[in-house]
Each structure stands twice: as structure tokens, then as C-alpha cells.
N, C-alpha and C positions, 0 to 999 in steps of 0.2 A: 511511771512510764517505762524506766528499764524492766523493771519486773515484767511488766508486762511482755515485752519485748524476747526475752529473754526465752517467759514461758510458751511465746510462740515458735521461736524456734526450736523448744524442746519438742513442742509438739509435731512440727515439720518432720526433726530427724527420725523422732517415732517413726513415720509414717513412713521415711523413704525405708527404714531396718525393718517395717512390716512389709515392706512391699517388695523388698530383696529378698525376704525367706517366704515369700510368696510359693506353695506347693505345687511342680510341675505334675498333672495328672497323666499318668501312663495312655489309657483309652484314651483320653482327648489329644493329649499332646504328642506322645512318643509314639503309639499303634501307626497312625495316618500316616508319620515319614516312612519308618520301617516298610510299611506296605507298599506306597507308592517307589522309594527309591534302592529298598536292601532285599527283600524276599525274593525277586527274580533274579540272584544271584546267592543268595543264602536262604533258600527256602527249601521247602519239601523234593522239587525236581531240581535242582542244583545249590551243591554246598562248595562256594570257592573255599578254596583253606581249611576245608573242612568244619564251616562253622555255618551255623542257621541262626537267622532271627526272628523265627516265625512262633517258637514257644519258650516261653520261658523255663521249664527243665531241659530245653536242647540249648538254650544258650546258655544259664548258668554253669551248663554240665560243662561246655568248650572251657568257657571265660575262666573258670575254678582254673582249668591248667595253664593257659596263656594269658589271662590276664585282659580276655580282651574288654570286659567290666569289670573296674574295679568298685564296688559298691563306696558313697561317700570319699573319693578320690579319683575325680577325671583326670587330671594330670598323668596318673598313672592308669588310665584304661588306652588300652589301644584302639578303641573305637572312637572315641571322642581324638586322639591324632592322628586318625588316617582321617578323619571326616574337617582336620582343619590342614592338612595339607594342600600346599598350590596343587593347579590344574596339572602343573607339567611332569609331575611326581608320578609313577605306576604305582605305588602303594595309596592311591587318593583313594576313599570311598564317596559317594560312587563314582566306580571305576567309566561310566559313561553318562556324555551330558555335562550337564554345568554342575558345579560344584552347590551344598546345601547351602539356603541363602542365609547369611545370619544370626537370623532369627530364630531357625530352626536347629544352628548347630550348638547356639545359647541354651536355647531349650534341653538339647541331649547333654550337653555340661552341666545346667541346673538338677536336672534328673539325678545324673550319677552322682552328683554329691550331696545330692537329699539319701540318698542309699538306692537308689534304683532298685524303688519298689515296683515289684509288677504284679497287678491281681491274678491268683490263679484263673480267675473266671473268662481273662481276655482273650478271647475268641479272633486269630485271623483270617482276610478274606486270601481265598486262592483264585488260581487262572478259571478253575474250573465252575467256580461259584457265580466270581461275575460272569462270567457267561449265560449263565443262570438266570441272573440281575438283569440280562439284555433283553431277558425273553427269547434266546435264539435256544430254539431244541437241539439234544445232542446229535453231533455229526458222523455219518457212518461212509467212510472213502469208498470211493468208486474204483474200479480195477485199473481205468486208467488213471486217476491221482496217484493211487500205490506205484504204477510206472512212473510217475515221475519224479516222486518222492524216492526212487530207486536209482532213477538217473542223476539226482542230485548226489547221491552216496557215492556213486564215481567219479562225481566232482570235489568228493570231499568237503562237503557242504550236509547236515544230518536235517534234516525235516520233521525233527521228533514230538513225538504226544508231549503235551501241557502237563499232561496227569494220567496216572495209571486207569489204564481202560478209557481212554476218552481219546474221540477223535480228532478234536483239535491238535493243530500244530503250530508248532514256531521252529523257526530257518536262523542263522545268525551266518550271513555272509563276510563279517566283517575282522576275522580271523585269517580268511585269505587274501585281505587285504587289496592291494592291483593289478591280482591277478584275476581280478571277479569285473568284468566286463559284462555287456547288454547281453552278447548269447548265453552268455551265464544264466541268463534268470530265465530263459527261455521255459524250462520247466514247472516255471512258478503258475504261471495261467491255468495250470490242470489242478492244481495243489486248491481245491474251492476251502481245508475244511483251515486253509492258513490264517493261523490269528494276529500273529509277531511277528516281526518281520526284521532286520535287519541288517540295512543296507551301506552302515556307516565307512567312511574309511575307503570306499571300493572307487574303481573306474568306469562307475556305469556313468550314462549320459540320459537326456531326457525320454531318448528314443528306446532306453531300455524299460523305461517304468511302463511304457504301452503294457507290458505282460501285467502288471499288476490290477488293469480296467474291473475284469471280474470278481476280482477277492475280494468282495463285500461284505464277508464277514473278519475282515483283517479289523485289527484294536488299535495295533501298536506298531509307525513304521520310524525305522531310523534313518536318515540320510543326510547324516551331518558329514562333513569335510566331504561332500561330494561334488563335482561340476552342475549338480541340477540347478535348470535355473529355472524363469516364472514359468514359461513354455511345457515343463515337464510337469508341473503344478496343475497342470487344467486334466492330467491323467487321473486326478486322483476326485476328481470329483463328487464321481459315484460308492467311494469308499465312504457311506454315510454311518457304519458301525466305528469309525477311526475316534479313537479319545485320544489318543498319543503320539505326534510328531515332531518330531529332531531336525532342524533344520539348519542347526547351530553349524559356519563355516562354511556356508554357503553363498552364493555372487544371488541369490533371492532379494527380489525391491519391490515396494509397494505393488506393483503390479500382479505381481506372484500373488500376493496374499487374497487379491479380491477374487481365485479362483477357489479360495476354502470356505466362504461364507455358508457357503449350504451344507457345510460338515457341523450339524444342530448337535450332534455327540463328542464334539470333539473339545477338550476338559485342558490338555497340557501342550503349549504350543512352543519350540526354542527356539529364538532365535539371536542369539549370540552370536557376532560378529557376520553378520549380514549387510545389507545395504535397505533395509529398510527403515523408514525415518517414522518421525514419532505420531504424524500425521496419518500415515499407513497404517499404523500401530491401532491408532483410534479408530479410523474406518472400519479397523475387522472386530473391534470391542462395540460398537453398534449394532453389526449383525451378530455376534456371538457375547454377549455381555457375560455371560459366564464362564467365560477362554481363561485360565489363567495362560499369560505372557512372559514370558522368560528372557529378557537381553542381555541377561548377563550385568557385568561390569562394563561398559560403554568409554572407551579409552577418549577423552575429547584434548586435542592438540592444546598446548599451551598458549596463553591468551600473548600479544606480544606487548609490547612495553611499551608504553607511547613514546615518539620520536620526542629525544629531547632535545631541547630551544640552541640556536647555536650562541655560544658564549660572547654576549655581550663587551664591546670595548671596555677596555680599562679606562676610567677617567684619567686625562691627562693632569699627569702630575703641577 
């Protein structure tokens, strides 16, 4: 019976050391974060830091000087500690949104200490592709979009192409921070070929998103830490291309949300420190069961102590 005993748990610990050096596959595992959370800040049209992660001879070529993969040693890769840094740090990756869940930043540590291997053959998607993927043909500005894409350039605000020679655009207002108010965006309603959008950070109010009614072909809007509330939510209705919103910091409650239901595209929803409850949550996984949900880490008040008994007489002596 010991024996027996014994050889079972031999066989257990096998299993858990087969299952710890379990191999993280680049395509399946690492491509999808990189794409969805790092290439629109390290990719083809913008390299923060000067670093891209969209191929692997442009990031090995960075990483070789600053170390930002160190092949078999996360500890000493800089990617793997910016991407485990708190929210409140400016060197967090990524720099916007909620930080990677978990699961995903275990993954990018299993990775680089397996050697972060990457196939030459992995192929990633750009702005320009999924567009592609939408079915929506390329877009050619009109004389008045280019006006306002002009007038945004005196606001200090750029409107620029996704991709060399293509007429899509993305806007990021969230650099000027509260100084970007609703007549701000006034110029965005001409802008049809806007794909990106955002809004994070600024002072606009619900009455500003009115401008955004027509941009149908918008993908991607941010508008976390903003005063929008449900009221501003029923603006966006008709944005049936939207896969992507930020709503993280925001006074939004169930009510808001049952104005997204008919957004059938819409893939990545934030909503980190909101006022929506778990019920809300569920109603919009019914119409959209394929949303992924985001709440972040959900801070819940400490449970209180039960009132304790008042202290019984002493027996008389």
C-alpha cells in the first residue's frame, strides 16, 4: 500500500513538471496579445521608444541593444516589467486601458524563458488588413473631410492615415488632455474616412459625441476618464463597425449599456471602475455573447466584523 502510494504521487509530480514546461506557442499565444494591445503603439505607423513588435527582426534588432527580450530570462527582459508594472506607473505597457490580465502576462514570461522563440513565417494583421477583413473598400477623402482634417491641425490634434497610401484615419485627442472640449470635436462629423478615435482623458460631455453620429466606419473609440454618461451612449448606436470601446472611469450604469446591444461588431468592451453591476454585465452577454468584458480588478469594501457579545457578568465570587 505505501508503495503504492508513493508511486502515485510520483506520478502526480510528473505531471504537474510536465505541465509547468508545458511550450507557450508564439502564433497562438503571444501574436493575439501583441496585436491586439502593443502594435498600435509599436508597430509599422508608430514606434514609442523606438521599438516595434510587429516582426521579429525589428524587435530582436531593438531588444539585442536594450534588452527589451531577453531570450530564457524574463526577469531581465524589459517587456515582461513594464507589462507587470501597476496602473499608476507611466512606464506600464500598455500605456492605455487596463493593464494585461494575468494570464496573459504569465504567458509573455513562459514565452521568454522558453527562449522566445518566434517563427519566421508569423505573419501580422495591420489597421489596413482588418479593414480589409470588414469588407469595407478603401476610402478616398472628400475636399471637405481634408478641411477638417486641416482644422483639426490648428487644434493640434493630427487626423493621420492608418497606413501609407490609405485613406483611413485615426485622431488621438487625448494628449491635450482638458483642454479638448465638445467644440473640439466639432470637425470630426466631416472626417467619414475616421477609424480610431480617441477621446480618453478630455472634457468633452455627452452633447459632444453628437459629432461622432455619422462615423460608421469608426473601429476603435476611447473614452475612459471622461464625464460620458448613459445619455451620451445612445450617440453611438449607429456606429455598427465599433469592435473597440474604453469606457474604463467612467459615472456609466446599466442603463448605458443596453444602448450597445445592437453594436453585433463589437469584440472588446472596458469597463473598469464604472457603475455597472454584474446583472448589467449579463444582459449585454445575452445580446452580444461574444463581447469580451473587461472590469478590471473590482475593489469590494471590507466585510465588517460581527458585533461582538457584550461581556457577560463575572460570577460572583
Amino acid at each position: 500500500m505505501k508503495n503504492s502510494l508513493i508511486t502515485a504521487f510520483g506520478i502526480c509530480l510528473s505531471s504537474g513538471v510536465l505541465s509547468a514546461q508545458e511550450k507557450v506557442d508564439f502564433v497562438k499565444d503571444i501574436q493575439p496579445i501583441f496585436e491586439k494591445t502593443c502594435v498600435k503603439c509599436h508597430g509599422p505607423e508608430k514606434q514609442k521608444g523606438k521599438l516595434r513588435l510587429d516582426s521579429k527582426d525589428s524587435t530582436f534588432k531593438r531588444a539585442s541593444d536594450s534588452q527589451v527580450i531577453v531570450p530564457g530570462n524574463a526577469e531581465k527582459s524589459d517587456l515582461y516589467r513594464r507589462v507587470t508594472l501597476p496602473q499608476s506607473d507611466d512606464d506600464r505597457m500598455p500605456n492605455e486601458g487596463d493593464p494585461l490580465p494575468k494570464a496573459q502576462v504569465d504567458l509573455i514570461r513562459d514565452w521568454i524563458n522558453q527562449g522566445a522563440i518566434w517563427p519566421d513565417a508569423a505573419t501580422f494583421k495591420t489597421a489596413a488588413s482588418e479593414k480589409k477583413e470588414t469588407g469595407l473598400a478603401e476610402h478616398k477623402p472628400s475636399a471637405e473631410e481634408l478641411k477638417a482634417v486641416a482644422q483639426l491641425e490648428t487644434l493640434g490634434v493630427s487626423a493621420r492615415p492608418i497606413a501609407m497610401n490609405v485613406g483611413w484615419r485615426e485622431a488621438n485627442f487625448h494628449l491635450l488632455g482638458s483642454n479638448v472640449t465638445d467644440s473640439t470635436l466639432v470637425p470630426l462629423k466631416s472626417i467619414l474616412g475616421l477609424v480610431d478615435l480617441n477621446l480618453g482623458g478630455t472634457k468633452i460631455t455627452d452633447t459632444g459625441l453628437a459629432n461622432l453620429k455619422g462615423l460608421t466606419n469608426l473601429t476603435r473609440l476611447h473614452l475612459e476618464r471622461t464625464e460620458i454618461t448613459d445619455s451620451g451612449l445612445a450617440q453611438l448606436k449607429d456606429l455598427k463597425n465599433l469592435t473597440y470601446l474604453n469606457l474604463y472611469g467612467t459615472p456609466i450604469t446599466d442603463s448605458g449599456l443596453d444602448h450597445l446591444k445592437g453594436l453585433a461588431n463589437l469584440k472588446n468592451l472596458y469597463l473598469w471602475q464604472t457603475k455597472v453591476s454584474d446583472n448589467g454585465v449579463g444582459n449585454l452577454k445575452k445580446s452580444l455573447p461574444k463581447l469580451e468584458i473587461s472590469r478590471g480588478f473590482e475593489l469590494k469594501p471590507p466585510e465588517k466584523e460581527p458585533a461582538k457579545e457584550p461581556a457577560k457578568e463575572e460570577a460572583k465570587k
